[in-house]
C-alpha positions in Angstrom: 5.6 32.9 6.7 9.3 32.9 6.6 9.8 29.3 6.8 12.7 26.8 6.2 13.1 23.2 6.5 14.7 23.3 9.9 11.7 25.2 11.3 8.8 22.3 9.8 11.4 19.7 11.2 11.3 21.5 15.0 7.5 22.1 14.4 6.9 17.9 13.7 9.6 17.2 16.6 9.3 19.8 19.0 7.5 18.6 22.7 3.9 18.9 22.6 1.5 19.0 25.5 -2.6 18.0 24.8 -4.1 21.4 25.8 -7.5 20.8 24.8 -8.4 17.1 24.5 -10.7 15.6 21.9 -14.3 14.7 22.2 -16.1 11.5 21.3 -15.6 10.5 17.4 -18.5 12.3 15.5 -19.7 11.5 12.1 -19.7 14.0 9.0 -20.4 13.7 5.5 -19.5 10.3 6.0 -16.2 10.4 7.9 -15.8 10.4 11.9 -13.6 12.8 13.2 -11.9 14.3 16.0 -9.7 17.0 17.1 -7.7 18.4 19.8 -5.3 21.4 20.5 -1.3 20.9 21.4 0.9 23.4 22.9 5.0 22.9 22.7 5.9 22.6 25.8 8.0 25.7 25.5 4.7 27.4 24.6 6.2 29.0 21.8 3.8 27.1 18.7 0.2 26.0 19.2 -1.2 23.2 16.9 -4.6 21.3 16.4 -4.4 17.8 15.2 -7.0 15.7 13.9 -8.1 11.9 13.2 -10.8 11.1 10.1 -11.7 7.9 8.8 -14.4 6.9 6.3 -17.5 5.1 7.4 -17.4 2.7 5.0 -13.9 2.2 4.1 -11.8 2.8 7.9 -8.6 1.9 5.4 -9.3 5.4 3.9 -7.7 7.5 7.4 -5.5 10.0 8.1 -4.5 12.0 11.3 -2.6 15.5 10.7 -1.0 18.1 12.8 -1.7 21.8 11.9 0.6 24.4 12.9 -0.9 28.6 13.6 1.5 31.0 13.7 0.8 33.3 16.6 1.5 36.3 14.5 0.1 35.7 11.4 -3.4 34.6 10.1 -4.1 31.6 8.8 -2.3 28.5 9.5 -0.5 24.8 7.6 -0.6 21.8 7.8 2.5 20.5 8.6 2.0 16.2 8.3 -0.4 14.1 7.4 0.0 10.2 8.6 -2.6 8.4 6.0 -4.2 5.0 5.1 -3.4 3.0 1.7 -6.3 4.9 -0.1 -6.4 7.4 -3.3 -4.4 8.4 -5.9 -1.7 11.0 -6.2 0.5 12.3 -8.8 3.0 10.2 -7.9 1.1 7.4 -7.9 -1.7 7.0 -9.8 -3.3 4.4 -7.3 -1.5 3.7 -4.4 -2.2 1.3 -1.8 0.5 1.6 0.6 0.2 3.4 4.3 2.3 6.7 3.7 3.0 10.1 5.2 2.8 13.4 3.7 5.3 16.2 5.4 5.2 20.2 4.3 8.3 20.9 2.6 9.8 24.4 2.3 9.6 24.8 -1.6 5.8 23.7 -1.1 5.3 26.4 1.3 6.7 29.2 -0.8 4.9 27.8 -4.1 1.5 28.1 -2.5 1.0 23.5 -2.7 0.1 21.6 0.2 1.6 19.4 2.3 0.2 16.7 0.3 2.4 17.5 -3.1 5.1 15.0 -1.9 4.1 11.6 -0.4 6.8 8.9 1.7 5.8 5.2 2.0 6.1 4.0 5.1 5.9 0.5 7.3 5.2 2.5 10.2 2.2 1.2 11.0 0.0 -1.0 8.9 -3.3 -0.4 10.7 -6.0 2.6 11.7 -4.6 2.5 15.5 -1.3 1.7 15.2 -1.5 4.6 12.7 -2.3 6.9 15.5 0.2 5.8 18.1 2.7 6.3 15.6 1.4 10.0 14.6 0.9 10.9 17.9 4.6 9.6 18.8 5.8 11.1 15.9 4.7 14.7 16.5 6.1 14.1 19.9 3.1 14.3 22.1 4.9 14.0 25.7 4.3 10.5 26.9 2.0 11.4 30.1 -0.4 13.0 27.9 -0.5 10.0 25.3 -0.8 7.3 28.2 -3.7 9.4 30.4 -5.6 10.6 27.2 -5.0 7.9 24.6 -4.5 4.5 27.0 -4.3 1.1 25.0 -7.1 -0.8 24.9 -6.4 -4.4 26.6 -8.1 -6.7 24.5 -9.5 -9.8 25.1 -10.4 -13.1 23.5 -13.4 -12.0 22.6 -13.0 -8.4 21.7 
């Protein structure tokens, strides 16, 4: 894929409209997931993004977007918003929330998106994780509020 930074940046940022909306959490191999499919609204790049967290550790999440091109096979994953879990070569044990973001030199050298890792304080919990990754990757807000409403909670929740 002939790919530069200003292309992964319009893939993360370009409008996206839910075209196949996720089912019920399901558990596997110890982690629920989900999954759903996004168009740009321009319906020039189609996505799937997804949502994981471990069963016994829900600190250990991540939600990810995953860009296919239309004319090429296979496909890359473009961000990754993630829990304070795991270690990585730039830290050895990190516990901060952080992002990981597809770079262009990654791309062409065959790593993943995860080879470079941000901290961020853009969220410091499993759902505020996902309204920031689903604001992030610019889901259009009528989509996010019919298919992703905010739980009111009460005293006793």
């Amino acid at each position: 894929m002939d790919i530069d930074q200003n292309v992964i940046d319009e893939l993360i940022r370009c409008p996206k409209r839910i075209i196949k909306e996720p089912t019920s959490w399901k558990l596997e191999k110890g982690n629920y997931r989900i999954g759903f499919e996004l168009q740009s609204i321009d319906e020039k790049y189609f996505f799937t993004a997804f949502g994981r967290y471990n069963a016994m550790f829900n600190e250990n999440f991540s939600f990810g977007l995953v860009y296919f091109p239309k004319h090429e096979k296979g496909s890359y994953e473009i961000i990754r918003c993630n829990g304070p879990h795991g270690e990585h070569v730039q830290f050895p044990h990190h516990v901060h929330y952080h992002i990981h973001k597809a770079t262009k030199q990654n791309i062409e050298n065959g790593l993943k998106e995860d080879s470079t890792i941000e901290i961020t304080t853009g969220y410091t919990t499993f759902d505020e994780a996902f309204r920031f990754f689903v604001c992030y990757i610019n889901v259009i807000q009528g989509d996010i509020n019919s298919i992703f409403p905010i739980k009111e909670l009460t005293l006793f929740d």
